[in-house]
KEDRENMI-439469 format. One record per residue (C-alpha): residue number from 1; residue in one letter; x, y, z negated. Coordinates in Angstrom, 3 decimals. Each point is the difference from the previous one (the first is absolute). Layout:
<atoms>
+-----+---+----------+----------+----------+
|   k | r |     east |    north |       up |
+-----+---+----------+----------+----------+
| NUM | A |        X |        Y |        Z |
...
+-----+---+----------+----------+----------+
</atoms>
This chain:
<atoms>
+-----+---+----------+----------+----------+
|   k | r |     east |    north |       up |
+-----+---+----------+----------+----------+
|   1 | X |    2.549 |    6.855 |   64.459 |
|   2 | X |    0.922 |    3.236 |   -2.112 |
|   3 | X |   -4.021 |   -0.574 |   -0.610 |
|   4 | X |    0.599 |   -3.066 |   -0.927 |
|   5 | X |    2.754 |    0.553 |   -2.641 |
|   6 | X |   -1.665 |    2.884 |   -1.724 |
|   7 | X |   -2.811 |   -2.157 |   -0.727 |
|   8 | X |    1.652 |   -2.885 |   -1.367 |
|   9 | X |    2.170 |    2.508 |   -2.280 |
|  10 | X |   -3.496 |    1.645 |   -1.235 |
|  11 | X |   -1.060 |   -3.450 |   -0.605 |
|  12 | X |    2.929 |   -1.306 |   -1.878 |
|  13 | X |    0.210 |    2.998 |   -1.935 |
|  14 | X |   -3.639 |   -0.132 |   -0.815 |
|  15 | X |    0.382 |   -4.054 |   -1.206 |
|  16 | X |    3.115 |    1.479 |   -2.302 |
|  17 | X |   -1.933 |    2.392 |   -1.935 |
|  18 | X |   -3.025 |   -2.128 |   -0.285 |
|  19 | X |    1.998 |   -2.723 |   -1.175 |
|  20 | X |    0.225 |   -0.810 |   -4.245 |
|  21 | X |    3.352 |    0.584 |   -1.280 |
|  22 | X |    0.615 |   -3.788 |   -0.231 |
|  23 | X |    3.763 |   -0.385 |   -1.960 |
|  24 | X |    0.361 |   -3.478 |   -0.166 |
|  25 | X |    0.294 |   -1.913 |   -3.252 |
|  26 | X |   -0.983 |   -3.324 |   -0.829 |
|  27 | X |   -2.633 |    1.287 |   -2.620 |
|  28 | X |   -3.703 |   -1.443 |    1.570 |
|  29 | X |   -2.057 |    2.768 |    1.205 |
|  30 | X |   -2.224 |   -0.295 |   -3.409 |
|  31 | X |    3.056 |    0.298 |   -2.176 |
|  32 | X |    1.497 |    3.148 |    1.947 |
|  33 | X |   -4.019 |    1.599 |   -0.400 |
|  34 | X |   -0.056 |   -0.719 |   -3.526 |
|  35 | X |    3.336 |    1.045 |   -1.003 |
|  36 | X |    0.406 |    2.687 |    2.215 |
|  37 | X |   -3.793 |    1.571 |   -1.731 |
|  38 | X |    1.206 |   -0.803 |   -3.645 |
|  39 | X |    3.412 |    2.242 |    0.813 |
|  40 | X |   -2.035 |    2.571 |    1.461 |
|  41 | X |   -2.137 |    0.598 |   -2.515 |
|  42 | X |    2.931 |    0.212 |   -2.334 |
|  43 | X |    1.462 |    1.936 |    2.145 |
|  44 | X |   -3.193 |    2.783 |    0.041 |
|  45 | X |    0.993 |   -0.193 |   -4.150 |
|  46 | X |    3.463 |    0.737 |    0.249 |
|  47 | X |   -0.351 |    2.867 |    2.009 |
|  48 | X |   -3.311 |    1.089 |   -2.321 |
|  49 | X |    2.244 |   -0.671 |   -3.086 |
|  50 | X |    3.213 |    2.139 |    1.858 |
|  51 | X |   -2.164 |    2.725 |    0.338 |
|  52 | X |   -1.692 |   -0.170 |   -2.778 |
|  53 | X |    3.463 |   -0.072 |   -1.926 |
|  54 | X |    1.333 |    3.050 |    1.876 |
|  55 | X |   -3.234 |    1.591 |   -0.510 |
|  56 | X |    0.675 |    0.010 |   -3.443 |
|  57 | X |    3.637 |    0.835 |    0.130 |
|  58 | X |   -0.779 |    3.033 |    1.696 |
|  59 | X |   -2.611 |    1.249 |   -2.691 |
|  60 | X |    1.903 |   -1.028 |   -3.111 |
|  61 | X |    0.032 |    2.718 |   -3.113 |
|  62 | X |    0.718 |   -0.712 |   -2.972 |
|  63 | X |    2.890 |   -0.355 |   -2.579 |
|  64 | X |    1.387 |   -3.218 |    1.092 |
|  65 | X |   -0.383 |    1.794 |    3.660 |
|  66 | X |    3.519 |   -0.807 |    1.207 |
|  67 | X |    0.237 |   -3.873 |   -1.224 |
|  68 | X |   -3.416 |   -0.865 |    1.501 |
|  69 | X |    0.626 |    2.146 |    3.111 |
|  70 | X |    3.017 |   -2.532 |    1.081 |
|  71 | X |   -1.563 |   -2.734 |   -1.478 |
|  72 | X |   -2.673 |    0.563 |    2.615 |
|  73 | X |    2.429 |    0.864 |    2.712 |
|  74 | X |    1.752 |   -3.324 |   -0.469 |
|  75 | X |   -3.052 |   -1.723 |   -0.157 |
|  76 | X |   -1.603 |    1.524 |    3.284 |
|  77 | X |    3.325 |   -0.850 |    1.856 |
|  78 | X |   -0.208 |   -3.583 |   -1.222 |
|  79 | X |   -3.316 |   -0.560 |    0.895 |
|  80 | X |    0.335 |    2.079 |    3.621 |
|  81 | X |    2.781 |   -2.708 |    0.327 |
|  82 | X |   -2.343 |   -2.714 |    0.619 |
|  83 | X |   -2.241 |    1.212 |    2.501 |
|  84 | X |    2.341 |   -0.440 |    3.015 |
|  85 | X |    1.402 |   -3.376 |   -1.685 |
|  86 | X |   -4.333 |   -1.228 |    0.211 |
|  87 | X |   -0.283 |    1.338 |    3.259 |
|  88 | X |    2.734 |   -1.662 |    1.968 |
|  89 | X |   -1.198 |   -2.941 |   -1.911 |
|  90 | X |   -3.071 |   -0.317 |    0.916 |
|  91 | X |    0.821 |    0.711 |    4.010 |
|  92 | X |    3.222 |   -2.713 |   -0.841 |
|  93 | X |   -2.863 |   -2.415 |   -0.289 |
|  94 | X |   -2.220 |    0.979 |    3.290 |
|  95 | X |   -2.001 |    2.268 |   -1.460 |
|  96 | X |   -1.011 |    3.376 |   -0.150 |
|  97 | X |    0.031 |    2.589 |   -2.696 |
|  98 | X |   -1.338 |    3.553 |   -0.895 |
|  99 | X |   -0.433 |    2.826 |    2.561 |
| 100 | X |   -1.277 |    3.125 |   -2.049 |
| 101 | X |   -1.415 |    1.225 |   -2.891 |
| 102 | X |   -3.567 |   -0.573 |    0.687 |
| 103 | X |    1.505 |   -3.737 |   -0.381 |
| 104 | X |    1.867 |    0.067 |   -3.420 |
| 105 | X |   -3.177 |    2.211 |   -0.806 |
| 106 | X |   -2.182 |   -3.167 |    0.997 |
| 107 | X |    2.079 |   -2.443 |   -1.563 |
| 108 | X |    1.245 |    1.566 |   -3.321 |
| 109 | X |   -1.119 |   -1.318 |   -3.168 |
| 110 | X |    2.592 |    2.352 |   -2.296 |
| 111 | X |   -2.727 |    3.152 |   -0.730 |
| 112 | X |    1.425 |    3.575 |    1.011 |
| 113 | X |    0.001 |    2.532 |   -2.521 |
| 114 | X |   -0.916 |    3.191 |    1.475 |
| 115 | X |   -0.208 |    1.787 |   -3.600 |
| 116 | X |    0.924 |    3.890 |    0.571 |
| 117 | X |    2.337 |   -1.203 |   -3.643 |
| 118 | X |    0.325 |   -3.000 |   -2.034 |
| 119 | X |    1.837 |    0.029 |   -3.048 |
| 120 | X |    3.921 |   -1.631 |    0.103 |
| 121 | X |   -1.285 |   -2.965 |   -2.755 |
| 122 | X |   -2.778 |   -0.826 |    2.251 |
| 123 | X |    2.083 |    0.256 |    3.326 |
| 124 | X |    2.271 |   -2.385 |   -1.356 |
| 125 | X |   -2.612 |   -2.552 |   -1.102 |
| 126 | X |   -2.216 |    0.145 |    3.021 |
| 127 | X |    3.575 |   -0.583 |    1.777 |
| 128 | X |    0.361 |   -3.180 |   -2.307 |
| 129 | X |   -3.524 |   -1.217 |    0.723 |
| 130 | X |    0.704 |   -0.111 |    3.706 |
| 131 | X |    3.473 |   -1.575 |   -0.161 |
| 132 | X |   -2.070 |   -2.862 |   -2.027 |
| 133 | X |   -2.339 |    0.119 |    2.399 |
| 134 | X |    2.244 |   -0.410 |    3.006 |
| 135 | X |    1.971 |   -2.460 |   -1.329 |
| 136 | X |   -2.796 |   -2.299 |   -0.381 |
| 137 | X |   -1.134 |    1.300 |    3.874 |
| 138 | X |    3.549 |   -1.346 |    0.368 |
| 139 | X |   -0.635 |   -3.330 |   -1.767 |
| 140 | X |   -3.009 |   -0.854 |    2.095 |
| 141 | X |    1.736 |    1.202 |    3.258 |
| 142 | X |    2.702 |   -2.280 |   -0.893 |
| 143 | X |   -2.616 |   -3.116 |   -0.577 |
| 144 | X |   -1.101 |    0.098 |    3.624 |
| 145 | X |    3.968 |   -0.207 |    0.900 |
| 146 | X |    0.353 |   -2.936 |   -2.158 |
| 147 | X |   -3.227 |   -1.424 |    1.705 |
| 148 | X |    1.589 |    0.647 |    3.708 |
| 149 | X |    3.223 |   -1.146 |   -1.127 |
| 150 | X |    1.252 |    3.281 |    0.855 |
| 151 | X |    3.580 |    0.419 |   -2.173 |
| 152 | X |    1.483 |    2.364 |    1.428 |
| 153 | X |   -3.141 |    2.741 |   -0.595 |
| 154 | X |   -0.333 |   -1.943 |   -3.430 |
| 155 | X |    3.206 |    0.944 |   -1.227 |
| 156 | X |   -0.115 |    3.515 |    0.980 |
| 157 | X |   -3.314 |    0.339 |   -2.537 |
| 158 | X |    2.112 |   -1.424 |   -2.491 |
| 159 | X |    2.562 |    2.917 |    0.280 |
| 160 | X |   -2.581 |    2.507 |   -0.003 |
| 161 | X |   -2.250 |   -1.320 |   -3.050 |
| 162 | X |    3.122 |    0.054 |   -2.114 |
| 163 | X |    0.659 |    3.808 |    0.941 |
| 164 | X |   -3.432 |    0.638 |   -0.435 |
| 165 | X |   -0.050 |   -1.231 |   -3.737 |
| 166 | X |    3.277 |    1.500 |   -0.561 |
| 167 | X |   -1.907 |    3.483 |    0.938 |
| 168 | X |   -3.167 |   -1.094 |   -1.780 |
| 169 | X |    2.452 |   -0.777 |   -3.181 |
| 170 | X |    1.940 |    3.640 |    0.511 |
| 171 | X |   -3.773 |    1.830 |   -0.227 |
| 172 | X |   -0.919 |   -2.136 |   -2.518 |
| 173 | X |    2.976 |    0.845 |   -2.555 |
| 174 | X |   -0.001 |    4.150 |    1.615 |
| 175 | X |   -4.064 |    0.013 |   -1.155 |
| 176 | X |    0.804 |   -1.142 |   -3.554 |
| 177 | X |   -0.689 |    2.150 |   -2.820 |
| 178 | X |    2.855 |    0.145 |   -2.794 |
| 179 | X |   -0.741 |   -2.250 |   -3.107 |
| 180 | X |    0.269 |    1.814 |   -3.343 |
| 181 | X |    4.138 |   -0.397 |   -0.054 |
| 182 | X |   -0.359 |    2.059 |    3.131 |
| 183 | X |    1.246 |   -3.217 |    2.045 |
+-----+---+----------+----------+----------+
</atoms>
């Protein structure tokens, strides 16, 4: 009997970990595989874009060094601030999410910059490109929610496209070069 038991523990154990992680939801199997690839590919951007962001707040020089140096800082916590938000998301829904950086390296569509130095100006508006770029990631992610009738992931998008164009805006007016009044 002891036999007995051992085996039907191995087995049970064995149907556990080969089992998906099924949450339930009442999103159709389609809708949670479509929504649940659309947030993970924005979520292999967002952490691209943090890094990228802290990348360049760690090499900053220059004479606006200390303004753009917790400019960045604010902006790497803000977007690092999302990740977990997408990720419980997507497993909210049934489904799964990223599991290492080979897979935000797979998915990514925000470039890395691996430049030994870039110049502050152009930090800031390769920062600005990708914040344009995301939020339109964003945009289409939030398409397929509208398409699955998913609100709830819908709404989140919403939040994180206005932050994102309120950061895109911020490098925007930090890039710009004074007009003759010095303005």
């Amino acid at each position: 009997m002891h036999k007995a038991t051992a085996a039907a523990r191995t087995q049970e154990l064995e149907r556990r970990q080969e089992a998906p992680l099924a949450t339930p939801t009442d999103l159709k199997p389609e809708a949670t595989k479509e929504v649940a690839g659309a947030m993970n590919a924005v979520l292999a951007d967002v952490f691209a874009l943090y890094l990228k962001t802290k990348n360049f707040h760690w090499h900053l020089s220059g004479p606006h060094f200390r303004d753009y140096h917790l400019l960045l800082d604010e902006h790497g916590d803000q977007i690092f601030a999302m990740t977990d938000a997408i990720a419980e998301r997507v497993r909210k829904i049934g489904g799964t999410t990223l599991r290492s950086v080979g897979h935000i390296a797979r998915l990514q569509r925000i470039a890395d910059n691996e430049a030994e130095y870039v110049e502050a100006e152009d930090m800031l508006a390769e920062l600005r490109e990708d914040n344009k770029t995301l939020a339109s990631r964003l945009r289409e992610a939030h398409n397929v929610c509208d398409e699955h009738r998913d609100i709830a992931t819908a709404s989140l998008i919403e939040t994180w496209i206005d932050e994102t164009e309120r950061r895109t805006w911020f490098l925007f007016e930090a890039s710009r070069r004074p007009d003759s009044s010095g303005h």
